[in-house]
N, C-alpha and C positions, 0 to 999 in steps of 0.2 A: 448338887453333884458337879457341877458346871466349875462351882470355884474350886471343888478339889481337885476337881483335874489341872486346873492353870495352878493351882499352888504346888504339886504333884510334880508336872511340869518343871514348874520356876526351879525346884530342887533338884532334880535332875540333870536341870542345863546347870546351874551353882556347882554342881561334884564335878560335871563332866568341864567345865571350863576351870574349876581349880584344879582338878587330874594332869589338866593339859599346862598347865603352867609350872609343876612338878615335875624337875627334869631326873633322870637314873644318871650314878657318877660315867656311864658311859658316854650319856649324851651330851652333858657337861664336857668331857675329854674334848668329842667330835666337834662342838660348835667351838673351843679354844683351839681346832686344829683347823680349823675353818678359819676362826679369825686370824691366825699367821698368816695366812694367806692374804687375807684384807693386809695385812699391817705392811706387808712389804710394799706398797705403796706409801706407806709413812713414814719407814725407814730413810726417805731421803733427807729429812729433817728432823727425828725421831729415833730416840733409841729405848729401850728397856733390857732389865736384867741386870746382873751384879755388878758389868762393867760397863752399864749406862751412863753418858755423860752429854750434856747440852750442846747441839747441835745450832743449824739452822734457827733448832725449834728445843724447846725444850726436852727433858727425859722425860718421861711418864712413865718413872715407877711409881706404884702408889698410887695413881690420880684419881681416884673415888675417895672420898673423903675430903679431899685438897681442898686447898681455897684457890682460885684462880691467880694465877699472877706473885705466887709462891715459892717457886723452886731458885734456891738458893744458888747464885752464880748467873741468872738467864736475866737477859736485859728483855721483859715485856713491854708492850705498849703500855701505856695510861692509861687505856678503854680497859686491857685485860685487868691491868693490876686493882684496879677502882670498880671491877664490873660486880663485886658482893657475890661473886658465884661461889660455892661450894659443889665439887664435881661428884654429883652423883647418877646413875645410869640416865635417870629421863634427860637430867639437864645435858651430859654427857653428847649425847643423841640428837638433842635440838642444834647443839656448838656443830657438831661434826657434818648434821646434816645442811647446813649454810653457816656458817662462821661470822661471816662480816653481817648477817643480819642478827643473830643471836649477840655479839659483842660489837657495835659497831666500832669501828676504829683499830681493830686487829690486824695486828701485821700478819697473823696467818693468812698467808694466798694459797688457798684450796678453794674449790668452786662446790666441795662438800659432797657429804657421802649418802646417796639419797635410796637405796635398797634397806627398809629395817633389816629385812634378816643379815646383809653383809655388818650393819651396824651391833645388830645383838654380838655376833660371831664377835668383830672386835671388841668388844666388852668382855667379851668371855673370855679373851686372850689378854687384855690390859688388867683383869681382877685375879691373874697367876701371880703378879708381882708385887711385894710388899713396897714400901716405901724405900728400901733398900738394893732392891730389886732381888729379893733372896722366896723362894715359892711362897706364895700368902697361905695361911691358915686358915 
């Protein structure tokens, strides 16, 4: 009886923590209007959308999927362009939350963005943009 209950259990918390990981398109909306809000901090270096163009810092339309050290026209370091990254959320998240220890030798000078949820929200606002900067599908 003892193991069905902890197996019973183990089920319960598995639905109730994949439920929670299952966002509605509304929540979706809110955490990409939340991360605008993060982004204007990255705006100083930083653009996206149709008439994004390399700044300080690169554009980041598109950047999930990217290979690090990519974007056509941006003079990166040698640590970026050599780092083997392919930007996807987790990796995403580790760069943003300290930079120069995730890639050393980065010209990005940001001291990093160390709130998950501010970093989820920006993700949710950076994965609107295709590579073009035209709304992703």
């Amino acid at each position: 009886m003892k193991s069905f209950a902890l197996f019973a259990s183990a089920v319960v918390l598995g639905f109730t923590a994949s439920g929670a990981l299952a966002q509605t398109d509304d929540e979706k909306a809110a955490a990409a209007k939340a991360g605008e809000a993060v982004f204007a901090q990255c705006r100083a270096c930083h653009q996206v959308g149709d008439k994004a163009r390399n700044g300080v810092g690169p554009q980041l339309n598109g950047l999930l999927g990217r290979h690090s050290g990519s974007v056509e026209g941006y003079n990166y370091s040698e640590a970026n362009k050599n780092s083997g990254i392919t930007w996807d959320e987790k990796t995403f998240a580790e760069y943003i939350a300290n930079p120069r220890e995730k890639i050393p030798g980065t010209k990005m000078a940001y001291a990093g963005l160390k709130d998950p949820k501010r970093v989820e929200n920006l993700i949710a606002y950076l994965k609107q943009f295709d590579k073009d900067g035209n709304p992703a599908k």
